[in-house]
N, C-alpha and C positions, 0 to 999 in steps of 0.2 A: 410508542416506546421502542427503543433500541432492539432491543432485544427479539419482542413482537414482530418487528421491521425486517430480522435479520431471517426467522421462520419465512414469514412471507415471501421473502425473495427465494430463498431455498426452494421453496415448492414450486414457485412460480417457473422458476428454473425447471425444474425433474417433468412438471404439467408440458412446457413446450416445445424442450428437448431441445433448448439453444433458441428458439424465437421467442424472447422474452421478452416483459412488461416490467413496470417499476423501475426504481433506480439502478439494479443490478445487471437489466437488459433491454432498456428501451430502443426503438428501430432507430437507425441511423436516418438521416433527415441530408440535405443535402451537403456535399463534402465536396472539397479542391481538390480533385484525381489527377491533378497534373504530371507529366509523365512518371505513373509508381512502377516503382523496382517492379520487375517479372515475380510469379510463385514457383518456384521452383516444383517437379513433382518427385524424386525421391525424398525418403523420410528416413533418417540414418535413425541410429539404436544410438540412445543413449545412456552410457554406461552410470548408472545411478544406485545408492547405496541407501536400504534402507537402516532408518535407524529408531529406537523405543525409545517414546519421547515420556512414557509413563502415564499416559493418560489418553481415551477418545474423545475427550471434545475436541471443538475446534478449534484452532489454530490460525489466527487473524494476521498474525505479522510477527520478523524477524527482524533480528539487529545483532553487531558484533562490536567489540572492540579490538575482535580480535580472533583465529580462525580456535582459538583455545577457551574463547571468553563469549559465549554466543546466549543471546535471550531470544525466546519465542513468548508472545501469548496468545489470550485467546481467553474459552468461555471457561476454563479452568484455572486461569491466573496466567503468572507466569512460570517459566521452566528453562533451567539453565543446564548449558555445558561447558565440561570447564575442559576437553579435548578427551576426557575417556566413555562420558555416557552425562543422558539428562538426568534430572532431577528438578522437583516442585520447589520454587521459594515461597517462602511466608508473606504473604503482602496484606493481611488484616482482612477489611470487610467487602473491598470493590468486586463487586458482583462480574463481569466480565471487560476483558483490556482488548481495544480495537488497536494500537497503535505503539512502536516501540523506539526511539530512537535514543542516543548517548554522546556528550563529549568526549567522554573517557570511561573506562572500566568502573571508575569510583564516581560517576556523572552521567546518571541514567535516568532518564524517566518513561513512564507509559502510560498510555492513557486510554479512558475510557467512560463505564458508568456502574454506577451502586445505585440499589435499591433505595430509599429514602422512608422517613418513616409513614409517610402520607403511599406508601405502593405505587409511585411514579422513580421514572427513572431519572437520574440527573449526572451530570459533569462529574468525573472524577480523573483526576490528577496524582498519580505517586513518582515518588524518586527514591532512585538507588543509590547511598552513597560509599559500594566498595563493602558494605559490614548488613545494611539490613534495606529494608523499603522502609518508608513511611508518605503516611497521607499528606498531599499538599493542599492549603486552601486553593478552590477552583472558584473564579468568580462568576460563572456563568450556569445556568441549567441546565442544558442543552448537552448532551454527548458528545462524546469527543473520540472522531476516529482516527487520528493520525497525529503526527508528530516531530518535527525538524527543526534543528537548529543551524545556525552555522558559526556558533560558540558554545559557551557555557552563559553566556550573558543577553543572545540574540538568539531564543527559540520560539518558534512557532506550533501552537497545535487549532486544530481545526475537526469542523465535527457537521453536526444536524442543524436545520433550518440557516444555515449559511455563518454558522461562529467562527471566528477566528479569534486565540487568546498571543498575547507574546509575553515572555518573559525576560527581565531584562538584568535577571540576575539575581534579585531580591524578592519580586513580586510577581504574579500575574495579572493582565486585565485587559480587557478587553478592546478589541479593532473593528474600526468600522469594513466588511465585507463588501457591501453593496451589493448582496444578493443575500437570495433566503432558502436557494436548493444546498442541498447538504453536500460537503466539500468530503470525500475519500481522500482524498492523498495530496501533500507540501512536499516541494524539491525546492532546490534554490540553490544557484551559483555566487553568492556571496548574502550581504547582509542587504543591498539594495536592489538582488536579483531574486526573487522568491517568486513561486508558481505555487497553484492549488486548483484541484481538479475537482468535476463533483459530477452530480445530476443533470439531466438534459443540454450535454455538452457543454458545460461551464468551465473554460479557466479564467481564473485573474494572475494579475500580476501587479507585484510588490514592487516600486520603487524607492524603499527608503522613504516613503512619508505615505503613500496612499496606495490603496489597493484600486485596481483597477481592472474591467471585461475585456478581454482577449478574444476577437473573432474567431472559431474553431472550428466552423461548417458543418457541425455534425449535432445533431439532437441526445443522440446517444449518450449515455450514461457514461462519464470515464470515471477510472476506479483508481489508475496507479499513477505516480507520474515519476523520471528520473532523466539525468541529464548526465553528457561527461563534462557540459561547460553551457554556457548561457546561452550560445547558438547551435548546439545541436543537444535537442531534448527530446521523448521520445512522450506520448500519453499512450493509455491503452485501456479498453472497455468496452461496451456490448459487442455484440457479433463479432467478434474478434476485433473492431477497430483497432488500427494502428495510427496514430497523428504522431509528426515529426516537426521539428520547430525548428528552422535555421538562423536563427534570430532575428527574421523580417515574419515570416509566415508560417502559419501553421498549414501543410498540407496530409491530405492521406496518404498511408502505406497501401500496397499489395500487401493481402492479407491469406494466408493460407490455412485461414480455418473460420470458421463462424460463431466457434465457443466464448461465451463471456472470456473477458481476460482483464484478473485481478490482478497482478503484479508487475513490475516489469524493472530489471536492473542489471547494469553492465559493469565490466571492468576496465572498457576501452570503447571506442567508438567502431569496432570491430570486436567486438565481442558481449554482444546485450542479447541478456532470454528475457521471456515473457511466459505466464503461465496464467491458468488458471481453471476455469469449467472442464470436464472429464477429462481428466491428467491431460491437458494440452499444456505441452512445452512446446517454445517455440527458440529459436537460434538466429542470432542475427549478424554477420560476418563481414557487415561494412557497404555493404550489396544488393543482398537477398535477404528475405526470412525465410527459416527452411524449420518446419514440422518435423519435430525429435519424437523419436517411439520409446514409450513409458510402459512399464509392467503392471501400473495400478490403477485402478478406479476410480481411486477419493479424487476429488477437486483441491484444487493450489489458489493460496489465498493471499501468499506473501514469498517474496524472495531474500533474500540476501548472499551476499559472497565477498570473500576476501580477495582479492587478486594475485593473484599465481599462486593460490592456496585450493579454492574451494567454493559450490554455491549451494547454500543449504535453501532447501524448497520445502513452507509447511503449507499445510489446508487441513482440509474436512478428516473423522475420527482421528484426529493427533495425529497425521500425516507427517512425518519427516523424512525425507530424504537428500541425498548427498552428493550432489556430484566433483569429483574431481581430477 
């Protein structure tokens, strides 16, 4: 179960202290080090703003339509700001939300898993239409962590033992994956450009008709994936991995740190963080990745940011904070 899964890794984490097992930190296996950026060794202060998201669970993922219009969820639902403070929405029965993404303010979904009446856990799908949530039929069992589209008409969610759903505006249902490790996190540069990350270094790749395995050289677990355009993409997961995609190859970053790393998202190809395991921010400036100094403890589970606005960073006991 999800849920089960998500303890598991937690501990497994705090037991190794960054050398981890399972999906959330398996060891990196071999990798394309072809000449990586240097690590820089200072670690600037980054000026970060906490904020009371109303709640300590955790906090699995961000999303905006807007630096005034911001959703988080997580094992308490979801929690909006609307630019002066959070608050819980109403979203009925779904037991916790892995995943958040939107077309519009009024074109939201998130996803994740509800409890079932048999006490197994299963696929859950809601959408925001601007006024309330409501439940979407989910045609599959399986959880669902993540979520992207690159419409209202062409979204993608993806989850546990390798699911991949699309919807196409009316419906959901189901895609062949071609694997059966569990997919963390979908990007995609258009409707025939789609990427999905997952377990023991898994990407595929979308062409508009089939999903397809993408060389990655690494064994390691990735967790997040985000791009500014189809040839420069960035993945990021266990021991700090860094993998960059210039739209022939995936090769390793220089990485300046060894902490899991769940999130990762930019506003430019010269300006992407990455975050995650023991407040590890990371900064990336076109060049280098340089280790930003954080005031807090919790772990970072998710990023987002508006562009020349703002990046809001959630994770562990309701973690929000703000940079900008």
């Amino acid at each position: 179960m999800r849920l089960r899964s998500m303890v598991l890794v937690l501990c497994l984490i705090l037991l190794t202290s960054g050398c981890s097992s399972g999906s959330a930190g398996l060891a990196l296996g071999t990798t394309n080090t072809e000449s990586p950026r240097s690590v820089p060794i200072s670690v600037p202060v980054l000026a970060l703003s906490a904020m009371d998201s109303g709640t300590e669970a955790v906090l699995w993922d961000v999303w905006g339509s807007s630096p005034t219009d911001v959703f988080a969820v997580g094992e308490g639902g979801v929690f909006h700001y609307d630019g002066t403070g959070w608050s819980r929405m109403q979203t009925g029965p779904v037991i916790f939300l892995a995943g958040v993404w939107g077309d519009s303010a009024t074109d939201v979904f998130a996803v994740g898993g509800a409890l079932t009446q048999g006490g197994l856990y299963s696929g859950a799908i809601i959408h925001y239409d601007g006024s309330s949530w409501s439940e979407v039929v989910c045609p599959d069992v399986h959880v669902l962590d993540c979520v992207w589209g690159s419409s209202a008409t062409d979204v993608f969610a993806a989850g546990d033992s390798g699911t991949i759903l699309h919807f196409d505006g009316a419906s959901w249902s189901d895609m062949d994956s071609g694997t059966g490790n569990v997919l963390w996190d979908l990007w995609g540069d258009s409707s025939d450009d789609v990427f999905a990350v997952g377990g023991t270094g898994t990407i595929l790749h979308y062409d508009g008709l089939l999903w397809s395995r993408m060389p990655s050289g690494t064994s390691g677990s990735l967790r997040s994936i985000w791009g500014d355009s189809g040839a420069d993409i960035f993945a990021v997961g266990a021991l700090g991995s860094i993998l960059h995609y210039d739209g022939r190859s995936w090769k390793a970053e220089a990485t300046p740190t060894e902490n899991v790393l769940w999130g990762v998202w930019g506003s430019s190809p010269t300006d992407v963080f990455a975050a995650g395991y023991l407040s590890t921010i990371l900064h990336f400036n076109g060049e280098i990745w340089m280790e930003q100094d954080t005031v807090t403890s919790h772990n970072f589970t998710g990023i987002w940011g508006s562009p020349g606005s703002g990046v809001f960073f959630v994770g562990s006991g309701g973690t929000i904070l703000y940079y900008r």
